[in-house]
VEXDREN-2710 file (C-alpha; in Angstrom, 1 decimal):
% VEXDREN-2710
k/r/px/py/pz
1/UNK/0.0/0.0/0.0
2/UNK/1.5/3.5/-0.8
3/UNK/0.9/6.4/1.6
4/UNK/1.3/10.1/1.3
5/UNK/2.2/11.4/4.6
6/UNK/2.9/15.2/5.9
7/UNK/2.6/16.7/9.1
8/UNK/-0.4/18.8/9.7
9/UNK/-3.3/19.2/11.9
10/UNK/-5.8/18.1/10.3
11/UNK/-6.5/15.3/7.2
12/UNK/-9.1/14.4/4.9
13/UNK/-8.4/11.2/4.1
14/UNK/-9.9/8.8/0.9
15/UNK/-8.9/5.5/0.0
16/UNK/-8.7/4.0/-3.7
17/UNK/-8.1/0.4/-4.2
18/UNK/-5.0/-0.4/-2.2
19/UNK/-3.7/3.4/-2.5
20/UNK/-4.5/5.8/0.8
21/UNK/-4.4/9.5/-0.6
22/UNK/-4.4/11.5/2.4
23/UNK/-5.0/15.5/2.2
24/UNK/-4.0/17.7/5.1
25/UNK/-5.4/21.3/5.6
26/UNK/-2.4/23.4/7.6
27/UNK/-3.7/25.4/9.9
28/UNK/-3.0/29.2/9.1
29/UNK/0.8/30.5/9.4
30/UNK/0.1/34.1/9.5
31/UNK/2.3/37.2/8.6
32/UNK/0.7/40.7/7.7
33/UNK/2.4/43.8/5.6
34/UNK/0.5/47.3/5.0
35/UNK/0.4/49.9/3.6
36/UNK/2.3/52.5/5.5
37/UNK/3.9/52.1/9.2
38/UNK/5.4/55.2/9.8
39/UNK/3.5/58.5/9.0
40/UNK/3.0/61.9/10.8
41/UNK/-0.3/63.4/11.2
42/UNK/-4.0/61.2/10.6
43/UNK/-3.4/58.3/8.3
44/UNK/-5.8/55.6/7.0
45/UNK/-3.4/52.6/6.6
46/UNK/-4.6/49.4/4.7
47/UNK/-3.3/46.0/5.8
48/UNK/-2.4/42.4/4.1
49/UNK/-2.7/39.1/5.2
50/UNK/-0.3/36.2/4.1
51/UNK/-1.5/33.0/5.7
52/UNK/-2.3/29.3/4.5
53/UNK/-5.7/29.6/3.7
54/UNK/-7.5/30.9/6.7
55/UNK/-10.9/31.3/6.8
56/UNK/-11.7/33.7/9.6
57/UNK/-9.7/36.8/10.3
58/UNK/-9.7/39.3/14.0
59/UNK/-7.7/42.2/13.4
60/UNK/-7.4/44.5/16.7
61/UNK/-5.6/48.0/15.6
62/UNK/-4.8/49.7/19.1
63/UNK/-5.4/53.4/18.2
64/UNK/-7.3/52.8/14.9
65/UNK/-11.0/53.7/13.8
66/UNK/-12.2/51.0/13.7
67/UNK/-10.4/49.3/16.5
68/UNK/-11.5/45.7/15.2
69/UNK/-12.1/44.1/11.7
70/UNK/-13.3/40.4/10.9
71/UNK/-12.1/41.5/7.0
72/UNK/-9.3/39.5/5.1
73/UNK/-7.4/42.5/4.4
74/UNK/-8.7/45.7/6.2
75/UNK/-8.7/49.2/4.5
76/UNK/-8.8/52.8/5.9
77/UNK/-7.7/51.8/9.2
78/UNK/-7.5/55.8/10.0
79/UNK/-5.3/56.5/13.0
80/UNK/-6.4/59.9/14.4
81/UNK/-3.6/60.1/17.1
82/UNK/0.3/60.5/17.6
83/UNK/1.7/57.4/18.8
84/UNK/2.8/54.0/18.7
85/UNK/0.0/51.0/17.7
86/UNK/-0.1/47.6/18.0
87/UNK/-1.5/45.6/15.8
88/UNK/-2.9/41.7/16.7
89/UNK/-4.0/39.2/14.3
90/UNK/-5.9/36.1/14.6
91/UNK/-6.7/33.9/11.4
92/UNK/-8.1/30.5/11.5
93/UNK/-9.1/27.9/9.5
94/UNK/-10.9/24.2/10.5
95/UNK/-7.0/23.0/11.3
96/UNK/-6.2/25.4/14.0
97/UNK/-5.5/29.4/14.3
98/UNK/-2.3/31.2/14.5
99/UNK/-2.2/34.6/16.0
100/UNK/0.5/37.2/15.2
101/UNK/0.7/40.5/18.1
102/UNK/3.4/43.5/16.8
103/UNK/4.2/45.8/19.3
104/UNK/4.0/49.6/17.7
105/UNK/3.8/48.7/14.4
106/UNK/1.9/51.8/13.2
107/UNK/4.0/55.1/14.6
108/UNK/2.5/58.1/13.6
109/UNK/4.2/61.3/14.6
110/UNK/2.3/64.7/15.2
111/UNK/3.1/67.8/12.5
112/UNK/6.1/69.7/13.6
113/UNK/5.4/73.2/14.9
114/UNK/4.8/76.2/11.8
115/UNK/7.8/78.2/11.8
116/UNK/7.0/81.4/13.5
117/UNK/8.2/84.3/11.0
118/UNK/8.7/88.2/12.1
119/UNK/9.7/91.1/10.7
120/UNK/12.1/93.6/12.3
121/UNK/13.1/96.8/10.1
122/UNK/14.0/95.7/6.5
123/UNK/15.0/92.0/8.4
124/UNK/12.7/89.0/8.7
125/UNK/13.2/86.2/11.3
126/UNK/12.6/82.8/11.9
127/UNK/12.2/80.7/14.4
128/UNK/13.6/77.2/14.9
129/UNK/12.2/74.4/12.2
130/UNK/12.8/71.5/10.8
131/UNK/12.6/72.6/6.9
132/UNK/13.0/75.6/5.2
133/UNK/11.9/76.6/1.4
END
């Protein structure tokens, strides 16, 4: 008898004639990307999942609007604060679930202070900034 063997949580097995074919689902192995992780001022970030064929998704974004998503890939995950965000991910599938947590993933900085300009005489001045035109 031949058998197809592979480690995994859960099989579907079938049997023809004196061949065992054996399919295993993996449960999910999940890793995530998006579309920006450092920004200043109010972003809406959209995130990617890269798993093995979940079927269920919990996204919690710590300092996002909305704060939770059951969406494959959430979009316009807007961040309305300065600060550092983690992100958690939970994806399953009828093998198991994998969960993925990334400690200040989003960092969003606030807007640097407006240069403060005056005018002295025929002389203008500035004060400190972090740009100049």
């Amino acid at each position: 008898m031949l058998l197809y063997t592979q480690v995994a949580a859960s099989a579907i097995t079938s049997q023809i004639g004196h061949i065992q074919i054996c399919n295993y689902l993996l449960a999910p192995a999940v890793n995530l990307a998006s579309s920006d992780t450092i920004f200043c001022d109010k972003n809406s970030v959209n995130f990617f999942l890269s798993a093995n064929n979940p079927t269920s998704w919990l996204w919690f974004f710590q300092g996002g609007r909305p704060s939770v998503s059951t969406a494959q890939n959430p979009t316009n995950i807007y961040f309305p604060n300065a600060g550092a965000f983690d992100v958690l991910l939970i994806a399953c599938n009828s093998a198991g679930c994998d969960t993925l947590f990334i400690p200040g993933f989003i960092i969003e900085y606030p807007l640097p202070v407006p240069p403060i300009v005056t005018l002295q005489g025929d002389t203008l001045y500035c004060s400190l900034a972090n740009q100049y035109q």
